[in-house]
C-alpha positions in Angstrom: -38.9 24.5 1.9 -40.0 27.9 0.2 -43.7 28.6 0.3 -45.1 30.2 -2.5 -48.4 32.0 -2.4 -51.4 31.3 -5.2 -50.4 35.2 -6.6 -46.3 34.0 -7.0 -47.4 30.9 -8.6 -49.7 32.6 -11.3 -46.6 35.1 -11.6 -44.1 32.1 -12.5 -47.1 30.4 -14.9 -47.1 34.3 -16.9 -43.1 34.1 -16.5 -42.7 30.8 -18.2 -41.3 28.8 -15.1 -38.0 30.8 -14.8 -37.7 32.3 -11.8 -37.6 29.1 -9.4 -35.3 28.4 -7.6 -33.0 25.0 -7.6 -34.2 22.2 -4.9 -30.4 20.7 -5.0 -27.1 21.9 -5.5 -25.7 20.8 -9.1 -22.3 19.9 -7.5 -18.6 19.0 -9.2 -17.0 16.5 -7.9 -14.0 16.9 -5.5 -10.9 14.9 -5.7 -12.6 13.0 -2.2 -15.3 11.9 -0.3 -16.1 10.0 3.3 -18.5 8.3 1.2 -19.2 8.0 -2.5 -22.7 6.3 -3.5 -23.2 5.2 -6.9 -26.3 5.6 -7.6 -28.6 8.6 -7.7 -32.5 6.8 -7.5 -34.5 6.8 -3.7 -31.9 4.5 -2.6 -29.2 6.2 -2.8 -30.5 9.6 -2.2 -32.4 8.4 1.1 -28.4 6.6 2.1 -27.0 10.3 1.8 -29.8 12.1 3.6 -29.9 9.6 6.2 -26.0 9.7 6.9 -26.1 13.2 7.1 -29.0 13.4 9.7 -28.9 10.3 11.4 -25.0 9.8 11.8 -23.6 13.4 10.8 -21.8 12.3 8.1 -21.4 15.2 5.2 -18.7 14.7 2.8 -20.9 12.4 0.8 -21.0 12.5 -2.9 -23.8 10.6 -5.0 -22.9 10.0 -8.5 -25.5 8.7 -11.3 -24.8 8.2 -14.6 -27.9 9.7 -16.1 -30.5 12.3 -14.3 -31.7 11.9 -10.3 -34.4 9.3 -9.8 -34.1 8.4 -13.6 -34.0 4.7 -13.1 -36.3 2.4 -11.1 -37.3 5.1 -8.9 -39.0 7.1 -11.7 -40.4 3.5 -13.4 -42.8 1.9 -10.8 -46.6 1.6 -10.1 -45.7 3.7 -6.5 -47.2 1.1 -4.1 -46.3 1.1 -1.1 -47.3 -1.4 1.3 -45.5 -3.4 4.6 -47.9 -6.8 4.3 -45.3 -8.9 5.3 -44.9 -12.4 7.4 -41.7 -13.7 7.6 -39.4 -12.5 10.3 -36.8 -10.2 9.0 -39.6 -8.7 6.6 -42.0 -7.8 9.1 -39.9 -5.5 11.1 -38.5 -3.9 8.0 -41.3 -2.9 6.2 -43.6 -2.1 8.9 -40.2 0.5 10.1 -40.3 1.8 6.0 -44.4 2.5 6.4 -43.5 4.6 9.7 -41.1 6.6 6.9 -43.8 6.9 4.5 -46.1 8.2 6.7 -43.8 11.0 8.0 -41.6 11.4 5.3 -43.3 14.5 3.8 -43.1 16.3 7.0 -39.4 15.3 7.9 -38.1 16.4 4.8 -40.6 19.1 4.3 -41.4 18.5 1.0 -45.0 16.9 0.1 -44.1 13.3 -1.6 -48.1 12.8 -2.0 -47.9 9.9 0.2 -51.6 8.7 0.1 -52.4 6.1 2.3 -55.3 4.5 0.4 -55.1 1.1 1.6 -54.2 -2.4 -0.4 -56.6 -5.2 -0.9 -54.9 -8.6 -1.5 -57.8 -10.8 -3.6 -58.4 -14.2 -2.3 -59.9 -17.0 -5.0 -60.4 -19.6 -2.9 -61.2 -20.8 0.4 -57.5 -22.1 0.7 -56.4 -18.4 -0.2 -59.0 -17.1 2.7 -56.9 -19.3 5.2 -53.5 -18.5 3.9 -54.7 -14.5 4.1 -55.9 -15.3 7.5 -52.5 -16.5 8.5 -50.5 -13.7 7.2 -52.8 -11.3 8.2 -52.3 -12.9 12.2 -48.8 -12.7 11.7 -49.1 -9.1 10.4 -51.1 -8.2 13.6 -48.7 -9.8 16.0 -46.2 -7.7 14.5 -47.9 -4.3 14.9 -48.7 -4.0 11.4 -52.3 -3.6 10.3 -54.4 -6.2 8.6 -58.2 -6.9 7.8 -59.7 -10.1 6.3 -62.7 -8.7 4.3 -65.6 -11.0 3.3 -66.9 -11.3 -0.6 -69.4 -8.7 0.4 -67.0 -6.1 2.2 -64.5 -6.5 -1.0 -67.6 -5.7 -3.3 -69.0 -2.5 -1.3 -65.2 -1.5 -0.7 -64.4 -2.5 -4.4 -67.9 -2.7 -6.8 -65.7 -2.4 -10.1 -64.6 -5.8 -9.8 -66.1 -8.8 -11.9 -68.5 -11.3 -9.0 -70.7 -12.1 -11.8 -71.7 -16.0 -11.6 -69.4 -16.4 -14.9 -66.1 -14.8 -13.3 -62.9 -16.8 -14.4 -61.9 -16.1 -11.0 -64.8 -15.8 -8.4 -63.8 -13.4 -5.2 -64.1 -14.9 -1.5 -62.9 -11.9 -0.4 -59.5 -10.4 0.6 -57.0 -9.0 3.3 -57.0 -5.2 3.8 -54.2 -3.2 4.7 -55.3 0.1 5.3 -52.6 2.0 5.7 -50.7 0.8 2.4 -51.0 3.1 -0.1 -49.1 5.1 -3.1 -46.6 7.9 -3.2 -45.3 10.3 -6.3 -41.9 8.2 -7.0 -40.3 11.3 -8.7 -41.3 13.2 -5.4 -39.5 11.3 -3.3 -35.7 11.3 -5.4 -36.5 15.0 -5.4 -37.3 15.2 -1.3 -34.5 13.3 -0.7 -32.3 15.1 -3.0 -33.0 18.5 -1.2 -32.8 17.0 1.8 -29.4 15.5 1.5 -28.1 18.7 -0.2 -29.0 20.9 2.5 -26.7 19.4 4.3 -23.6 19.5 2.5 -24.3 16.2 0.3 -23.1 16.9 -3.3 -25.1 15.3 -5.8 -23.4 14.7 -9.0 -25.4 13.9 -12.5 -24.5 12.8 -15.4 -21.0 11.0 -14.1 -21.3 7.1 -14.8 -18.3 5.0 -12.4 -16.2 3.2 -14.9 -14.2 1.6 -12.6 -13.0 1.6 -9.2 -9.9 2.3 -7.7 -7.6 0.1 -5.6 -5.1 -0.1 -3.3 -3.6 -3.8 -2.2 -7.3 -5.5 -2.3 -9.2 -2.6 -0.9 -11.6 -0.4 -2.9 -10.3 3.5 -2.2 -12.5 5.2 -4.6 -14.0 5.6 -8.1 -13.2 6.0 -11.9 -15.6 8.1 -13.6 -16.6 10.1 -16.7 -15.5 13.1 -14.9 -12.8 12.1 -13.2 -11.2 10.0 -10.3 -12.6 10.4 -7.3 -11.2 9.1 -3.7 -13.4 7.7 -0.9 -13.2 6.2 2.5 -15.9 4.3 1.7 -18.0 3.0 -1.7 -21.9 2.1 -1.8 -23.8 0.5 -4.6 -27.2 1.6 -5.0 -27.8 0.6 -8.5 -31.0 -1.3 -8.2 -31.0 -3.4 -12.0 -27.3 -2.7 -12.8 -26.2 -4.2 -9.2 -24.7 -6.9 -11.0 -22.7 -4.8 -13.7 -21.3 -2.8 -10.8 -20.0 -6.1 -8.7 -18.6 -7.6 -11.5 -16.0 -4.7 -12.1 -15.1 -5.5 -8.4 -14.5 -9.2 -8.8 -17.6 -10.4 -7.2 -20.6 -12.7 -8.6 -23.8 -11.9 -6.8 -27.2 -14.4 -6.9 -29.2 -12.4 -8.8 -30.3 -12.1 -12.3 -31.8 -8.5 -13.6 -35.1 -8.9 -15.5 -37.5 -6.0 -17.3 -40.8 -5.2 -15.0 -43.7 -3.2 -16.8 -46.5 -1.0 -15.9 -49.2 0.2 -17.9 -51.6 3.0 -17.8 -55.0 3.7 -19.1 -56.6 7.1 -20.3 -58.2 8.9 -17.3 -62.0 8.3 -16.2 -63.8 8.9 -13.3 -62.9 7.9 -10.0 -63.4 3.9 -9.7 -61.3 2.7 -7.0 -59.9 4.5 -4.1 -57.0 1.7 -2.9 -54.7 -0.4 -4.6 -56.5 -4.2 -5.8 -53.8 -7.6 -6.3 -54.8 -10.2 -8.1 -54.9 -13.3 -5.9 -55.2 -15.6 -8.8 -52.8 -14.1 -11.2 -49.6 -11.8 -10.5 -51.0 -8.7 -11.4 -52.1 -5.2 -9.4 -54.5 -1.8 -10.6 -54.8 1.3 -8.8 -56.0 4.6 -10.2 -53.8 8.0 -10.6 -54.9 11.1 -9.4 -54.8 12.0 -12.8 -57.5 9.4 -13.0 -55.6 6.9 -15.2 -56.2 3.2 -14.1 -52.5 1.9 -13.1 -52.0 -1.8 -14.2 -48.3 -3.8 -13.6 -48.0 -7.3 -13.3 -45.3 -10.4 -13.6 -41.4 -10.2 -15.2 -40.6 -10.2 -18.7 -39.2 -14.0 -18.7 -35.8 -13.1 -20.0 -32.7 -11.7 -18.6 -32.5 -8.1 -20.0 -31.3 -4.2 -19.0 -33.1 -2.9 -21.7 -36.1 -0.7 -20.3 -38.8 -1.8 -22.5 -40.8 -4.7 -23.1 -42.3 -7.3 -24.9 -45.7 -8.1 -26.6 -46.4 -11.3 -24.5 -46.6 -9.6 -21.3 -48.5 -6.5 -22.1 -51.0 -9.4 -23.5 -50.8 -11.1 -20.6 -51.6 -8.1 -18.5 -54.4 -6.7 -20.0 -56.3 -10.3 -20.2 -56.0 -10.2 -16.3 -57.0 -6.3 -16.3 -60.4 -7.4 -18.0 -61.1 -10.7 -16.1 -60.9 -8.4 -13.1 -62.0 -5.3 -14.0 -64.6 -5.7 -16.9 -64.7 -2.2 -17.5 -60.8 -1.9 -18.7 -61.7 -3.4 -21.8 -63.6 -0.2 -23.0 -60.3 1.9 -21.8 -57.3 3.0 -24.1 -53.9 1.8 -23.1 -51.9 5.3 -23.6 -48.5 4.6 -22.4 -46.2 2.1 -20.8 -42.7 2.0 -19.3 -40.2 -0.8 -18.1 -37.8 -1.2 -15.4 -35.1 -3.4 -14.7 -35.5 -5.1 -11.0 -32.3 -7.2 -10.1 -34.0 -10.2 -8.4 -32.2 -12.2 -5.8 -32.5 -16.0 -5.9 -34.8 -16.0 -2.6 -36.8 -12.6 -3.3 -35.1 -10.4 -0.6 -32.4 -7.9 -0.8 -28.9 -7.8 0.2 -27.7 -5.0 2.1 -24.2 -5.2 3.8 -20.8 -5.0 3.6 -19.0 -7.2 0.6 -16.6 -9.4 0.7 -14.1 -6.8 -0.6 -13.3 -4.2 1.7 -14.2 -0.6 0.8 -17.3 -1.4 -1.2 -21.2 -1.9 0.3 -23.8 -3.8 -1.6 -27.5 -2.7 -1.5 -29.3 -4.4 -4.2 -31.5 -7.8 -5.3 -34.5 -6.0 -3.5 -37.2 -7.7 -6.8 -40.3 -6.0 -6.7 -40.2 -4.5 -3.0 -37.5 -1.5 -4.5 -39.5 1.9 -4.3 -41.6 0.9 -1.1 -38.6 0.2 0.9 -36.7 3.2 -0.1 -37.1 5.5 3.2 -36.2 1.9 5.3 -33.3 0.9 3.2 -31.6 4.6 2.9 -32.0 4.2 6.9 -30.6 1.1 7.1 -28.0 1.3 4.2 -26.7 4.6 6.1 -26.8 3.2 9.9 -24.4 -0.4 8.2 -22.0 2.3 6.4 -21.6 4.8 9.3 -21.2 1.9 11.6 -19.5 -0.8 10.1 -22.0 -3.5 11.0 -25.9 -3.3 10.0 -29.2 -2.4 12.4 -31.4 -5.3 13.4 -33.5 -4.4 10.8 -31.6 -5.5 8.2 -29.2 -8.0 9.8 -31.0 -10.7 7.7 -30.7 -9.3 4.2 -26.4 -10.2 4.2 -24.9 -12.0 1.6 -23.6 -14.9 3.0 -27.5 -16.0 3.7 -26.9 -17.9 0.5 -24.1 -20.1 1.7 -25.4 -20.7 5.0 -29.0 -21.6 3.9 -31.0 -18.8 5.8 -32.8 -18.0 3.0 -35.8 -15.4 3.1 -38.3 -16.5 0.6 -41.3 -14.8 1.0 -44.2 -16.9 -0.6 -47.0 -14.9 -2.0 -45.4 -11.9 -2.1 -44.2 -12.3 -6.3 -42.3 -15.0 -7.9 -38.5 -15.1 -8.3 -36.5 -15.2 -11.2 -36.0 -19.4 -11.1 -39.6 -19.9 -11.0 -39.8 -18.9 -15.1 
């Protein structure tokens, strides 16, 4: 990574920002690849640097449509968190926080991981139990958890509404402390560099309109810019993963609906971790940039469309303020949409599909962005290898069929339960 020194930086500001130099390659396409992943977000970026540093495989192309990390990745309230409980979760997501953590150092470029903790509210005494047991579970996993009491949630937390009249009085909550945020553009742009540094060409502005075949195998790619052969094809499409199946014959379980995320103008600093709503679907941090962060349930309907609608952004903000009093003095500035494909049992697929030649990574609902460094890992290690790690042996396809269903309860509805 270049260093730049405070007098360079003041130089460039005077220069009007032209003298810097690119972080990627701006590649063209060759008539063939080992690999070709569709799909130029932190999935598919972190599957290309991973293949070329974990399993020295080069002759990778990623192709996206639009610009790098211009989809989900760049469209997400940047939690990341590994509070799982179910086996095939645990080990996962714990393995994507050990990314996180040394993810700016391995790729040497700072992704601003900051590892400000998660507080999951509990409403109840029933919810205090159920915390209890996940947070156990957690533990025996080697994955950090605290239950806090009412009083350790206020003194961590005194923004929060324990008044006598709260719609939703606070028994306290389960702390994971190393959870936390990261910059989500960051991280496509890490990755990017990363993966072009070693020989990866990254490819924008080149949407697949097709793919090529030869007797029932996949054996490359029709795009805007031109056919293009590969060994082997990957879907990293997040949303779309659907779209991109179809034009190979195949009929996934999952249906893509329209996330949003809001943000407030900038105050003070009021909270220092990442607060869910126990009682409601619904989640608040605060920016660096001082901006109170707010995202909460699905738009109801199936859509691609990356906006939403009135109902939810009503429905949001009456959480924000039975929460967080204060919010209700705030301006809402901006707000953005994303579309999260969302398999039938909230977990991803990640394996090999039932045609040969083409890889399916996809269906991963609201856990996308913080599983980004585990899935590239993963995703990379089941394409190299023909057969995927332990960590994601669970997430196949044919779960579905067979009735091994990972349905992680608590951690955000699925798309049936609208």
């Amino acid at each position: 990574m270049t260093h730049y020194s405070a007098f360079s930086l003041f130089k460039e500001a005077l220069r009007g920002n032209k003298g810097w130099s690119r972080a990627w390659r701006d590649a063209e396409p060759k008539p063939a690849y080992d690999v070709v992943i569709i799909g130029g977000g932190g999935h598919g970026l972190a599957t290309a640097y991973y293949l070329a540093k974990e399993h020295g495989i080069t002759n990778v192309a990623v192709v996206e449509k639009g610009y790098i990390g211009g989809g989900n990745t760049g469209r997400n309230t940047t939690i990341v968190r590994s509070n799982y409980m179910i086996d095939g979760n645990t080990s996962f997501y714990e393995h994507s926080m050990k990314l996180w953590e040394g993810m700016s150092r391995d790729l040497n470029f700072n992704v601003m991981y900051s590892p400000r903790g998660q507080i999951n509210l509990c409403h109840s005494p029933a919810q205090m139990d159920a915390a209890m047991r996940r947070g156990n579970i957690m533990r025996m996993n080697g994955i950090d958890a605290e239950l806090l009491s009412r009083e350790a949630v206020m003194k961590r937390v005194p923004i929060l509404d324990y008044s006598a009249n709260a719609r939703f009085p606070i028994h306290g909550g389960l702390l994971q402390e190393r959870a936390g945020t990261a910059r989500h553009d960051a991280v496509a742009w890490g990755y990017a560099r990363g993966a072009s540094a070693r020989g990866v060409d990254i490819i924008q502005g080149c949407e697949v309109t097709g793919y090529q075949w030869d007797r029932g195998r996949i054996v490359g790619v029709e795009t805007t810019r031109g056919p293009i052969k590969a060994k082997k094809v990957a879907m990293a499409v997040a949303g779309h993963t659907s779209h991109m199946a179809k034009m190979a014959g195949l009929r996934l379980p999952i249906e893509t609906h329209v996330l949003q995320a809001f943000v407030t103008e900038a105050i003070k600093p009021v909270i220092d971790c990442v607060v869910s709503f126990g009682a409601v679907h619904f989640y608040i941090s605060q920016s660096d940039k001082g901006g109170l962060v707010l995202g909460g349930d699905l738009d109801g309907h199936n859509s691609y469309g990356q906006r939403g609608d009135l109902p939810i952004v009503e429905e949001n903000m009456a959480a924000a303020k039975a929460l967080v009093p204060l919010v209700s003095r705030l301006q809402l500035v901006r707000h953005w949409a994303g579309v999260m494909d969302m398999s039938m049992d909230g977990s991803p697929i990640m394996c090999k599909s039932p045609v040969e030649g083409l890889y399916i990574n996809g269906g991963w609902c609201y856990g996308g962005f913080k599983a980004t460094p585990a899935s590239g890992w993963c995703y990379a290690h089941t394409i190299a290898t023909e057969r995927p790690h332990a960590l994601n042996a669970r997430f196949t396809l044919d779960r579905f069929h067979r009735g091994y269903q990972i349905d992680e309860k608590g951690m955000g509805p699925t798309p049936w339960a609208h």
